[in-house]
C-alpha positions as MATLAB code, in Angstrom:
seq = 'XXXXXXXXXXXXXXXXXXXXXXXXXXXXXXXXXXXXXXXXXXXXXXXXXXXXXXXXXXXXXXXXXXXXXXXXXXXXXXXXXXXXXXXXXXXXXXXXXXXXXXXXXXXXXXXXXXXXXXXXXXXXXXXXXXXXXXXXXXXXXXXXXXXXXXXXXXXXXXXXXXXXXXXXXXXXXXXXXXXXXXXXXXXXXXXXXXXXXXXXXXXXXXXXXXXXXXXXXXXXXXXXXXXXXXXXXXXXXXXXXXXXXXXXXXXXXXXXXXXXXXXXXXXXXXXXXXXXXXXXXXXXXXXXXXXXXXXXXXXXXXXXXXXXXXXXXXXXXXXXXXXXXXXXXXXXXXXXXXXXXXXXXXXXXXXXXXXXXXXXXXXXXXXXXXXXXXXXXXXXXXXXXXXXXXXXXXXXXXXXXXXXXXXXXXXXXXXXXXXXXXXXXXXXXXXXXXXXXXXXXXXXXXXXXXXXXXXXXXXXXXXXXXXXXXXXXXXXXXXXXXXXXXXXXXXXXXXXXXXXXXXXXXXXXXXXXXXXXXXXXXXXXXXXXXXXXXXXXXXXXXXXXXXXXXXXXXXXXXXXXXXXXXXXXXXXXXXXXXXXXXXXXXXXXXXXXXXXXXXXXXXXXXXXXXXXXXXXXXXXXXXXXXXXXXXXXXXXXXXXXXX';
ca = [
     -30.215   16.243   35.509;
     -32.437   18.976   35.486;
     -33.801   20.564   32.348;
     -33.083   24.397   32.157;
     -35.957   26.252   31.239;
     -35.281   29.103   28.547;
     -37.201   32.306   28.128;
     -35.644   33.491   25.214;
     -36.164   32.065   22.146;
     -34.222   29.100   21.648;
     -32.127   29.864   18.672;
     -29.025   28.404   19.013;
     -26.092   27.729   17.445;
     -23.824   24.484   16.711;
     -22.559   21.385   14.547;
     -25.210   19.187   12.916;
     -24.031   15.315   12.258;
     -26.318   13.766   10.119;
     -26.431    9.652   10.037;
     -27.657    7.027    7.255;
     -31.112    7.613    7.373;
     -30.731   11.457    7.080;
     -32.276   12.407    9.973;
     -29.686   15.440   11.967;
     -28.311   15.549   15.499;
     -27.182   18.854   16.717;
     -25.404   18.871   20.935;
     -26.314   21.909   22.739;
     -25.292   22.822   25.979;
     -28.198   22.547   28.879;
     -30.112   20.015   26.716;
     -29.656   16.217   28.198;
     -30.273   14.474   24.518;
     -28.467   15.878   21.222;
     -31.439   17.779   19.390;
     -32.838   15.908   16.779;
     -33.392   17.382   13.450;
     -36.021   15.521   10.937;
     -34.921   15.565    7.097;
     -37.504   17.637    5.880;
     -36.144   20.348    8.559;
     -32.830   20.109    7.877;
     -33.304   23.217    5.518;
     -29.842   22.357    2.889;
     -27.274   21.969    6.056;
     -25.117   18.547    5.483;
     -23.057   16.722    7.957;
     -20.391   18.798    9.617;
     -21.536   22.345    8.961;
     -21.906   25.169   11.832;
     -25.727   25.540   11.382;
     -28.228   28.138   13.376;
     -30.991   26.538   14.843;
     -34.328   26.740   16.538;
     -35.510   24.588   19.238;
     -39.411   23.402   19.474;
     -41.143   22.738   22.636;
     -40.967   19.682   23.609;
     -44.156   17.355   24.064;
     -43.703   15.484   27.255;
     -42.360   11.660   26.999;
     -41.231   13.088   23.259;
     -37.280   13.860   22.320;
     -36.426   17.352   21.656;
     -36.566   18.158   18.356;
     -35.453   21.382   16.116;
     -35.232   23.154   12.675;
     -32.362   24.524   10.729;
     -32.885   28.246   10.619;
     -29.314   28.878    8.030;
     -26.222   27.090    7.227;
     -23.717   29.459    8.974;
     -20.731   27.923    7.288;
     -19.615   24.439    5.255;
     -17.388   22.528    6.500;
     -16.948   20.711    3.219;
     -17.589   22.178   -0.430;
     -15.674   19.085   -2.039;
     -17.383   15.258   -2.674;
     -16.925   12.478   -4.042;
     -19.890   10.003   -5.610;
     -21.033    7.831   -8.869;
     -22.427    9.814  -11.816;
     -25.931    8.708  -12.658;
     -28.988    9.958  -15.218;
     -32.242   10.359  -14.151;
     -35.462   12.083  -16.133;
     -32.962   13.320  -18.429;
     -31.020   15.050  -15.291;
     -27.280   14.145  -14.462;
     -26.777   13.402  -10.971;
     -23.944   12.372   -8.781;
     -24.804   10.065   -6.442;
     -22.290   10.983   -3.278;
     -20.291    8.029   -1.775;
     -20.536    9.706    1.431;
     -24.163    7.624    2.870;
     -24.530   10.638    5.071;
     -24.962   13.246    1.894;
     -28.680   12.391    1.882;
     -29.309   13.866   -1.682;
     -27.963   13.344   -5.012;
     -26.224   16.273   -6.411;
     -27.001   18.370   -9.810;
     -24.975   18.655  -12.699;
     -26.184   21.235  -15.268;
     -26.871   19.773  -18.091;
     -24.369   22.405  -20.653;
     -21.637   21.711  -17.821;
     -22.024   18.024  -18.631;
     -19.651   17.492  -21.532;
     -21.401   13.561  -21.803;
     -19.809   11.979  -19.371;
     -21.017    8.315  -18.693;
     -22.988    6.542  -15.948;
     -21.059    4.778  -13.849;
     -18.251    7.043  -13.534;
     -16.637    8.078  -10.117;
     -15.889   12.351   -9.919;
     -15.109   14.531   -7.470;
     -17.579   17.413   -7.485;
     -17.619   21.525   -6.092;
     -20.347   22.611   -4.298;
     -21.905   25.781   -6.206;
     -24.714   26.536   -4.009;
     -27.649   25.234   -2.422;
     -30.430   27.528   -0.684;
     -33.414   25.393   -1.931;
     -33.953   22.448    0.501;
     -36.607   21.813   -2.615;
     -34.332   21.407   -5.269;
     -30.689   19.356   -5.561;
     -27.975   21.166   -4.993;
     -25.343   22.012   -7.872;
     -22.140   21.293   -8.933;
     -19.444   21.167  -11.152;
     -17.014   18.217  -11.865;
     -13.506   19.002  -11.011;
     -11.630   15.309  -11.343;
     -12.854   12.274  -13.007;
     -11.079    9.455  -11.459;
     -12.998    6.398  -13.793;
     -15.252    3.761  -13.364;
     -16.927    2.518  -10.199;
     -15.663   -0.253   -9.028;
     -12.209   -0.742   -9.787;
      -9.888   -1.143   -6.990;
      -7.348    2.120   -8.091;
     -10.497    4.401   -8.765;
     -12.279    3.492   -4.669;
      -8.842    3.818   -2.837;
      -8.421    7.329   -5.116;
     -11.969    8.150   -4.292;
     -11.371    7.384   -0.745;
      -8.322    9.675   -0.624;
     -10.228   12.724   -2.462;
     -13.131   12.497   -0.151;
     -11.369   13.060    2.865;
      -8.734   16.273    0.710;
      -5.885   14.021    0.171;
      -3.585   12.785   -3.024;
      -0.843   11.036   -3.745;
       0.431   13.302   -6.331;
       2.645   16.432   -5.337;
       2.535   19.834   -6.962;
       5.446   20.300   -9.268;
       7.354   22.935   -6.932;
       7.352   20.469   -4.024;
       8.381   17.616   -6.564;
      11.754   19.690   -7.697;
      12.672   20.865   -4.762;
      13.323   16.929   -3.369;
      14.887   16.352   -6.034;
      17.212   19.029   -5.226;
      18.243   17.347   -1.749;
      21.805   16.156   -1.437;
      22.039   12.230   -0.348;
      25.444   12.642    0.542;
      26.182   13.411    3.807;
      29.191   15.962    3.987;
      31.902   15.942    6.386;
      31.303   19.137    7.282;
      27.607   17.718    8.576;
      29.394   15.222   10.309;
      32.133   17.039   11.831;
      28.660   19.306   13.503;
      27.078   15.963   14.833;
      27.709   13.143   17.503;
      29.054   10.314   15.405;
      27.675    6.784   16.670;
      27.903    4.834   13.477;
      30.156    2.485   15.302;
      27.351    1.426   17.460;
      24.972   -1.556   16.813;
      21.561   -0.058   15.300;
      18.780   -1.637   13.448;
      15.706   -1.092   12.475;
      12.011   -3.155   13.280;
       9.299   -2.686   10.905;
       6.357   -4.540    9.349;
       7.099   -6.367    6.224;
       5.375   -3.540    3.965;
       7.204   -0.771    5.051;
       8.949    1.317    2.963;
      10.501    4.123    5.100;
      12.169    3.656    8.397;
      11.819    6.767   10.117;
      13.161    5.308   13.799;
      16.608    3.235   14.850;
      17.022    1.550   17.949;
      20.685    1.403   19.226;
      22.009   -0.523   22.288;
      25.635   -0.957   24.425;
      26.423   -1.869   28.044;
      28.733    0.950   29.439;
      30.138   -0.807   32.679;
      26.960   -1.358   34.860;
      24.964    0.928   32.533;
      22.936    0.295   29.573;
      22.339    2.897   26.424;
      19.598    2.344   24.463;
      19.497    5.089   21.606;
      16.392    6.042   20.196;
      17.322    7.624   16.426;
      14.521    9.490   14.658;
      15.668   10.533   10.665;
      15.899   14.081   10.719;
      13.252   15.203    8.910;
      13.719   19.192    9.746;
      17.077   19.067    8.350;
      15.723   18.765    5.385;
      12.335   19.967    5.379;
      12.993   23.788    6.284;
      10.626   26.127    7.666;
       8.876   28.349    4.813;
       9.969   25.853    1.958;
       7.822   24.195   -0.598;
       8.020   20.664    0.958;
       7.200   22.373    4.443;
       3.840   23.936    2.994;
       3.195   20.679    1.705;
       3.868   18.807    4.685;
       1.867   21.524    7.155;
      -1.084   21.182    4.644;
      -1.124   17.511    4.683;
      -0.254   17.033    8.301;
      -0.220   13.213    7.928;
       0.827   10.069    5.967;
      -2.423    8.158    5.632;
      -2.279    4.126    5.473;
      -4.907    2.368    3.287;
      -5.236   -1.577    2.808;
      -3.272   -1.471   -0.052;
      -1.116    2.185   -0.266;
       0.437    4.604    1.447;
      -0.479    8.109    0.475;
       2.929    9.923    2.015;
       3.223   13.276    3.503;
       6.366   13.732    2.141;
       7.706   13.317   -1.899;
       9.274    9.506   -1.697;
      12.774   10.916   -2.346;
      12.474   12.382    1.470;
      10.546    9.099    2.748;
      12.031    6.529    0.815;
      15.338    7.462    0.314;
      17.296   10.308    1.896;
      15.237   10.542    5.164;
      14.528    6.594    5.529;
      16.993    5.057    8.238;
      17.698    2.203    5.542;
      20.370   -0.416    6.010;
      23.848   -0.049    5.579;
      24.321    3.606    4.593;
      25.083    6.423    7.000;
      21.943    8.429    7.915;
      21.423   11.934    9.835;
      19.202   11.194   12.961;
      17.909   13.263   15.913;
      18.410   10.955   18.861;
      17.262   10.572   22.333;
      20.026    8.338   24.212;
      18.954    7.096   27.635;
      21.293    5.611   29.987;
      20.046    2.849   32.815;
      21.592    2.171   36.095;
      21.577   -1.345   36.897;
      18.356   -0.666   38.647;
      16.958   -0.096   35.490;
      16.031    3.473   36.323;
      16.940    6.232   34.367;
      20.355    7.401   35.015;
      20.703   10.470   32.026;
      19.658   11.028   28.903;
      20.652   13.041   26.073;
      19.118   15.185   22.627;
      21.051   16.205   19.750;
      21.788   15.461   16.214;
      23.616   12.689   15.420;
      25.260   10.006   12.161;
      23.857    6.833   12.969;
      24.499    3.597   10.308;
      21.823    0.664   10.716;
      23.359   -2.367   10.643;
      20.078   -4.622    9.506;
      16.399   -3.638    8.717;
      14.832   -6.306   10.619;
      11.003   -7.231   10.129;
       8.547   -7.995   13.658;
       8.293  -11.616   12.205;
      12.434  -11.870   11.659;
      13.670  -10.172   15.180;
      10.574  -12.549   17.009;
      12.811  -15.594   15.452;
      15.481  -14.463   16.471;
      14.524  -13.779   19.880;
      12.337  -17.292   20.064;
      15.225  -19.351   19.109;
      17.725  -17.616   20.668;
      19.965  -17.416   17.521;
      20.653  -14.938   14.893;
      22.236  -11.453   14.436;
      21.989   -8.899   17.247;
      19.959  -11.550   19.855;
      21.986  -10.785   22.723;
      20.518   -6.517   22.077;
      17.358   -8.123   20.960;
      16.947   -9.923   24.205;
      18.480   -7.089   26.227;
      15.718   -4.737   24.524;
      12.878   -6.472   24.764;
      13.250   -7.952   28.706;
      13.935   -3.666   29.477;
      10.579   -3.295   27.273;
       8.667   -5.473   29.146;
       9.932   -3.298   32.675;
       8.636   -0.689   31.047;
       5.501   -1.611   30.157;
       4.653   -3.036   33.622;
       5.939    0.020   35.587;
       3.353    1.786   33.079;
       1.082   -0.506   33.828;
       1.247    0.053   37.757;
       0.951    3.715   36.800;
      -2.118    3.318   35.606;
      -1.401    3.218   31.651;
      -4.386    1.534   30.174;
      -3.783   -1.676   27.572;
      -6.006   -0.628   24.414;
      -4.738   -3.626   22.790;
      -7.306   -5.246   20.068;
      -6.996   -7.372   17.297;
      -6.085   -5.467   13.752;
      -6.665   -7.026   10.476;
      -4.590   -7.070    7.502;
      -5.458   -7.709    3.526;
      -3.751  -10.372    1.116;
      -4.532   -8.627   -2.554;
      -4.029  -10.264   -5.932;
      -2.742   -8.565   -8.507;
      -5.850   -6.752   -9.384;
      -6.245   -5.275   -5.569;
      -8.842   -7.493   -5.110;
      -8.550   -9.532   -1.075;
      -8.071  -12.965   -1.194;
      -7.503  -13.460    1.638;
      -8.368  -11.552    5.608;
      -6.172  -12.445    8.811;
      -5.468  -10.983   12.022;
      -2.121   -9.459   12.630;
      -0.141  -10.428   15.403;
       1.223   -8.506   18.016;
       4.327  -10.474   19.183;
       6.944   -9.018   21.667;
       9.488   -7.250   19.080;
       6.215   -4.947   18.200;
       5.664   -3.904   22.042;
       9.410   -3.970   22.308;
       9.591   -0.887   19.523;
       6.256    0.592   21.173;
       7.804    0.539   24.372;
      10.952    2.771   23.359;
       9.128    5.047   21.333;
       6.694    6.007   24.232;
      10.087    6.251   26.073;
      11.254    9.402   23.728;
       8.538   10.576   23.213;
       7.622   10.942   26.991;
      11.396   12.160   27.893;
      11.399   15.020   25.356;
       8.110   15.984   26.697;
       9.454   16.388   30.127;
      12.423   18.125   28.812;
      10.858   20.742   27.756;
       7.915   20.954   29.865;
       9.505   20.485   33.395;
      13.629   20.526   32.809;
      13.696   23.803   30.345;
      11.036   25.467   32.378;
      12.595   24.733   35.546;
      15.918   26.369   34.172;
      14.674   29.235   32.634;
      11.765   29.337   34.748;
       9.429   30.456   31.483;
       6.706   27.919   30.148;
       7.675   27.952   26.539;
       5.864   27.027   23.815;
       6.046   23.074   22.923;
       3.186   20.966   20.867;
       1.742   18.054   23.534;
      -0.025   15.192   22.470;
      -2.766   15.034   25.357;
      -5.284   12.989   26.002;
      -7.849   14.167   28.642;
      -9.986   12.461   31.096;
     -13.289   10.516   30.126;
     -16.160   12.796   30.458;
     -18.530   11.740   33.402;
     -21.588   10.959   31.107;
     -20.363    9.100   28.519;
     -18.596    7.013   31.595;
     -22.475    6.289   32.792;
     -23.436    5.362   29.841;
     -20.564    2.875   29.511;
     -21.509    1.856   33.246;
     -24.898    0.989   32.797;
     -24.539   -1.136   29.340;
     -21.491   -2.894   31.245;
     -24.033   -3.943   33.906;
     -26.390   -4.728   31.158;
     -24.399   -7.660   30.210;
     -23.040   -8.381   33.518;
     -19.498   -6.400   33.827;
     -19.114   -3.499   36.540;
     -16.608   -0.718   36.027;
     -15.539    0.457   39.491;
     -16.582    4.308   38.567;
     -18.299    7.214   40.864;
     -20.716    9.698   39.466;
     -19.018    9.003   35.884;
     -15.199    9.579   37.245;
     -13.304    6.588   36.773;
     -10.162    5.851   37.317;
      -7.404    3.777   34.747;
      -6.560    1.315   37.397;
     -10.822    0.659   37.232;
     -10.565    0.271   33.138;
      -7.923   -1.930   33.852;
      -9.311   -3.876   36.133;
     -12.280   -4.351   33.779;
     -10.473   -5.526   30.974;
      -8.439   -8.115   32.863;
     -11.642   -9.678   33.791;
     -12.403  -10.385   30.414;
      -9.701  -11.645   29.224;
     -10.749  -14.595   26.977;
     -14.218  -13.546   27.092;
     -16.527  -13.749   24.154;
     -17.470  -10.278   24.379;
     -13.717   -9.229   25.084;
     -13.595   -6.911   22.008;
     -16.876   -5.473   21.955;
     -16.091   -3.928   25.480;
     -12.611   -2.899   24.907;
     -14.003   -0.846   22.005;
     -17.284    0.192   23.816;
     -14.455    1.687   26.192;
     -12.411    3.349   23.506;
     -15.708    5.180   22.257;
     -16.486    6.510   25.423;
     -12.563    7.698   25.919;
     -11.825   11.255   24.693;
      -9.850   11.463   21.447;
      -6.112   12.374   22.004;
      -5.163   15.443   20.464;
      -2.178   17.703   19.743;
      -2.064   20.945   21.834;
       0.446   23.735   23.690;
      -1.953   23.239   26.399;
      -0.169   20.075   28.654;
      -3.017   18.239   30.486;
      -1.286   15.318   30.315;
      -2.102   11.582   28.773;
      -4.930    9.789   30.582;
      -4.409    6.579   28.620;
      -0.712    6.498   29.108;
      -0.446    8.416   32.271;
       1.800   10.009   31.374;
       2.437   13.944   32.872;
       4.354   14.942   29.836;
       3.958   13.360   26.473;
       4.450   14.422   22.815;
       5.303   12.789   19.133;
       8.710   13.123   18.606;
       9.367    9.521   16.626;
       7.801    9.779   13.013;
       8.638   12.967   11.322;
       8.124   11.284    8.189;
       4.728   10.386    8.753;
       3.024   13.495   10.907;
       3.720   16.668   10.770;
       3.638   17.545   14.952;
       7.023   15.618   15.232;
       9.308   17.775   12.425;
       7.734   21.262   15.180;
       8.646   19.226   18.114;
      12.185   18.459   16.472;
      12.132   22.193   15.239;
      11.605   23.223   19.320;
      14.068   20.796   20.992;
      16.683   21.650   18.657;
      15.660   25.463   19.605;
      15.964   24.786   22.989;
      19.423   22.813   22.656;
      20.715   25.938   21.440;
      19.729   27.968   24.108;
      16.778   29.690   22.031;
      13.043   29.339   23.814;
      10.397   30.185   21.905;
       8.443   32.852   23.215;
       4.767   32.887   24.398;
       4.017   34.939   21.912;
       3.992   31.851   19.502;
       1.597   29.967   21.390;
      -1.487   30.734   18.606;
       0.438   30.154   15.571;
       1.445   26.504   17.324;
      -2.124   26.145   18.636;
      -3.534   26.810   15.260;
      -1.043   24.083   13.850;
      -1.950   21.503   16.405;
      -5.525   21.892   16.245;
      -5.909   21.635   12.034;
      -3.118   18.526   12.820;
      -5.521   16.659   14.823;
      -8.582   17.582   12.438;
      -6.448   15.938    9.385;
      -5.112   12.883   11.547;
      -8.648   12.334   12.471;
      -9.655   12.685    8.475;
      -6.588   10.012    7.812;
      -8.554    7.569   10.113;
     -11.640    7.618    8.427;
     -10.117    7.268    5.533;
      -8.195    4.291    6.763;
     -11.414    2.734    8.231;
     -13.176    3.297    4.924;
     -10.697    1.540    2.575;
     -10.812   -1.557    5.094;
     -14.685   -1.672    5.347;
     -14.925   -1.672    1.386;
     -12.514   -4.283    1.044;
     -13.947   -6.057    4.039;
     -17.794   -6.055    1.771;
     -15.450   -6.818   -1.051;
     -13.935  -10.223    0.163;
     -17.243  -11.261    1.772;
     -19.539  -10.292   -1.831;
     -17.710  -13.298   -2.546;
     -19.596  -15.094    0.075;
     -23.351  -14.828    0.018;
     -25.004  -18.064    1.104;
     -22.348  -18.991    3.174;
     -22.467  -18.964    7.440;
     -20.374  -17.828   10.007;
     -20.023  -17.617   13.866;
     -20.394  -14.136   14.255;
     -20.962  -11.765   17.372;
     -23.694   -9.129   18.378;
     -21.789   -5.922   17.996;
     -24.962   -3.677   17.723;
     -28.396   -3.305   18.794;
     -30.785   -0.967   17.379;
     -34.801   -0.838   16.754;
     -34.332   -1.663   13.265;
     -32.245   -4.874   14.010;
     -28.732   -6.050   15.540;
     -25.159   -5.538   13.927;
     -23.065   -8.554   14.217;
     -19.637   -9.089   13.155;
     -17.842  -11.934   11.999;
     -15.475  -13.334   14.345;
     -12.702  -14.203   11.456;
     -12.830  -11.461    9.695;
     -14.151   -8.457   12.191;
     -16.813   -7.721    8.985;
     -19.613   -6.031   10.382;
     -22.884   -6.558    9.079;
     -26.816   -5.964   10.084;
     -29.746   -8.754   10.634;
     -32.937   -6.641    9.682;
     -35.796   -7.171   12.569;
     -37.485   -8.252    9.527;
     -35.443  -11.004    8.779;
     -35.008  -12.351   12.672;
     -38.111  -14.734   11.739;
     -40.048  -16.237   14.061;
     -41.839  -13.980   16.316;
     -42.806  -10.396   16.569;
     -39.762   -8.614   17.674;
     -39.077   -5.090   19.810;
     -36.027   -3.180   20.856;
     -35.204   -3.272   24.400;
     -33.255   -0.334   24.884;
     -32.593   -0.524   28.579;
     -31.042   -3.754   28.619;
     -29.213   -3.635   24.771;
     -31.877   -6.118   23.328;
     -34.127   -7.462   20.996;
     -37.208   -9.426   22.506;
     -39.652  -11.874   20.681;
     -42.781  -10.723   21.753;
     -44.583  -14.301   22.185;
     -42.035  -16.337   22.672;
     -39.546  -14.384   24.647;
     -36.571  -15.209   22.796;
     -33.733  -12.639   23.608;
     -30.807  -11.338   21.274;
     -28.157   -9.038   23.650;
     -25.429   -7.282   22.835;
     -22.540   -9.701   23.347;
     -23.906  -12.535   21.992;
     -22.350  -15.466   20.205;
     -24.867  -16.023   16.879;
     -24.590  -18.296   13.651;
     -25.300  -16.165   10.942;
     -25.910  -16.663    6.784;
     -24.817  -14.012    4.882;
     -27.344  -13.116    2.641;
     -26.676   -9.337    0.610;
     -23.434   -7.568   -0.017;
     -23.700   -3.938   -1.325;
     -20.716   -2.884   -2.261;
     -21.763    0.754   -3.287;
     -22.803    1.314    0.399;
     -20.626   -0.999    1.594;
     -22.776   -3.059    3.597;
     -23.450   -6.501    4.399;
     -26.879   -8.337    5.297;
     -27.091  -11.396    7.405;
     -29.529  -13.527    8.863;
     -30.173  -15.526   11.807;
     -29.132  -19.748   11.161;
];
């Protein structure tokens, strides 16, 4: 690519990410590399903020490098970290490795709180790259360490809580559980059709029903979603709650819900044997097992049994046990389904997920991988189903009737962008794997095809998530582009109301549409706005997600140090290689320092380290016995060395 050349001087603006280390990263358009920014000219901007910058001259063979001119706006103001004294100063040390200085608290704001403790802090201001910036405690959660205070401290750092202001809390409690017969007299009755529900062990709300009959030739299969915007009612408390939230958000040992448990425990959950309001999706198949009709609309459903993934899988494996002639029904259809996606072009992201056995004290005893059995795909399968269908109802069916787009939140995921695809190419070929792409386009069928080759291969996982990292990150939008992963034309979230807050607008819209009502273009912003800050807090959720599993993950292997395990090079960097234990996916670095034996370099080309005398070659990929030798659990990392 060839470097633009700029006359002007190159003040620019954009988002600075800053990484461990504290050294800044800012992407500009017409620059190949992101530009780097060194601490000491990062001039008070932290990770995330919209920052002004100028761009140096670049020294040839050197990487382009910049200043912070101002901070143009914070993305954050709110943090969470460990209260610490130092030279008489008290400091807050922020959890948040990527906050590379300790914050400020004046001392007559104080009030003698002790070392040790965990607080969420407000930004007051910081223009003095010299000086630490200040702040005043707004929550004290307690003491470092203990399990309750780091999943809290995990929730506040990303803006969420479990607890629900007091207006939101009284008006649940205000719902009616009883369904009138008035309600039901409005709806399509189908209580008298087998239904049950399929759900991990730990769940507590049901928020989807699967229902299934043979009609002559024909099968049904209802898909029954509780119906959330019955209840939850545009304007209201618990829908400014819910908008603001945007997400449920699922840590190792809690969920923090987006709705007040009386809506996602009781009166919203599909639970067993009690009548339920539902908005369903019934789709009829001809005996070809092609889609014969469909139909939307409110509905009574009753589930007849709440079965786990492990309880429907024994029933289905030994043939016996309630509903196995729908179980088996279901999940041969499922499996159709998933290989006509398949032939589509849908790619299979499947990876290993682990799960957490606690005590009684939160602390893990015990990591294992969770198993994806059929009766898991089988519920996958169907939900993609609705969730695809309503899509095209309103994006092709409505518009082809009325022959208006109307406004409708997507969930879209777009096409791999060509350089990131390169870079994927050439570290496949670094370890001997080709991905059949041209000039960075590639195709699904290719990323199939890769991944099928692999199968059973050591260094299975580490390409399958190389691959998701180089993927764009599905989002919500009014904009349709379609779903490159699923390819799919027209797809949305219609099947968890309970849970995300894009599903009660798409329920909102389809019943809209039912009644004859479209909602005009001149809605699109207000929707765009809500899909956009929906996708920033989803993506929040995940990090916070990811962080409660890699503390517990440093937590359980603390436990550890001295021991060895076969482990696999996840990482490789110029201060050392990442490797991750093949048991328990914990991730962990072996310092260059502590490789041993030689003099050691980072081959960057070929994803290496190289021992300078003796040649000895670590690559990305490889299978290693490592000793673990340091857990930290304050920065949550783990040290290893080579066996």
């Amino acid at each position: 690519m060839t470097r633009k050349k700029y006359k002007k001087p190159r003040v620019h603006k954009g988002v600075i990410n800053v990484n461990k280390r504290g050294v800044g990263y800012v992407e500009l358009a017409g620059y190949e590399q992101d530009i780097e920014i060194r601490n000491e000219d990062l001039n008070t901007a932290l990770s995330g903020d919209i920052v002004s910058l100028s761009v140096r001259l670049r020294g040839k063979g050197k990487r382009q490098t910049g200043e912070i001119i101002n901070v143009i706006e914070r993305v954050r103001d709110t943090f969470v970290g460990t209260v610490k004294y130092e030279n008489g100063e008290c400091l807050v040390v922020p959890d948040n490795q990527r906050i590379y200085v300790d914050f400020l608290i004046e001392k007559n704001k104080v009030n003698k709180i002790k070392a040790g403790m965990k607080v969420v802090v407000h930004l007051l201001d910081w223009n003095d790259p010299k000086e630490n910036p200040k702040v005043k405690i707004v929550e004290i959660l307690g003491k470092a360490g203990e399990h309750n205070v780091e999943m809290h401290a995990i929730m506040r750092a990303y803006g969420f809580q479990e607890k629900f202001p007091r207006d939101v809390e009284k008006e649940a409690q205000a719902l009616k559980k009883e369904i009138t017969e008035e309600e039901i007299l409005k709806r399509n009755d189908i209580r008298s059709i087998p239904t049950f529900t399929i759900d991990p062990k730990t769940a507590k709300d049901f928020d989807d029903a699967i229902s299934y009959r043979k009609i002559g030739d024909d099968t049904e299969i209802g898909i029954h979603i509780a119906d959330v915007s019955h209840y939850v009612r545009t304007g209201s408390a618990l829908d400014r709650e819910a908008k603001k939230r945007a997400t449920s958000v699922y840590l190792v040992d809690r969920t923090v819900p987006m709705l007040p448990e009386k809506l996602s425990n009781e009166i919203c959950s599909l639970n067993p044997n009690e009548d339920r309001l539902a908005f369903s999706a019934i789709i009829t198949f001809g005996s070809n097992m092609k889609i014969k009709n469909r139909w939307f609309g409110e509905t009574v459903i009753h589930s007849d049994k709440r079965f786990t993934y492990e309880e429907a899988q024994t029933v289905l494996d030994t043939k016996d046990g309630m509903f196995f002639r729908e179980l088996d029904a279901l999940n041969k259809l499922a499996k159709c389904l998933r290989t006509r996606r398949t032939r589509k072009g849908a790619i299979d992201f499947d990876q290993d997920e682990i799960g957490f056995e606690l005590d009684e004290n939160g602390k893990p005893i015990k990591i294992y991988r969770k198993e994806r059995a059929d009766t898991n795909k089988l519920i996958e399968e169907f939900m993609l189903l609705a969730n695809q269908e309503v899509a095209k109802y309103i994006g092709h069916d409505s518009k082809k009737i009325s022959g208006k787009d109307s406004v409708f939140v997507y969930r879209i995921h777009d096409a791999p962008d060509p350089e990131r695809i390169e870079e994927l190419s050439i570290f496949l070929r670094s370890i001997g794997h080709n991905l059949g792409s041209e000039g960075g386009v590639v195709k699904a069928e290719d990323i199939n095809k890769l991944f099928k080759s692999i199968e059973g291969h050591k260094e299975e996982n580490l390409i399958k998530t190389a691959t998701i990292r180089s993927m764009a990150k599905a989002v919500y939008s009014t904009k349709n582009i379609g779903h490159f992963g699923l390819a799919f034309t027209y797809y949305t979230h219609f099947t968890s109301p309970i849970r995300r807050y894009p599903d009660i607008l798409v329920h909102r819209i389809v019943k809209s549409h039912l009644k004859g009502k479209i909602i005009s273009s001149g809605e699109y912003n207000r929707y765009e706005k809500l899909a956009t800050y929906s996708s920033e807090r989803e993506a929040e959720a995940t990090k916070a997600e990811r962080d409660s599993i890699k503390y517990k993950q440093v937590e359980y292997m603390s436990e550890l140090v001295g021991e060895e395990f076969d482990a696999t090079i996840s990482g490789v960097t110029d201060w050392g290689l990442y490797v991750e234990d093949v048991e328990t996916k914990s991730e962990g670095l072996v310092h260059i320092r502590n490789i041993g034996d030689d003099y050691y370099t980072f081959d960057k080309k070929n994803y290496a380290i190289v021992g300078e005398r003796n040649k000895n070659k670590f690559t990305l990929g490889d299978s290693v016995r490592v000793k673990l030798i340091g857990a930290d659990l304050d920065a949550r990392t783990l040290d290893f060395k080579f066996v």
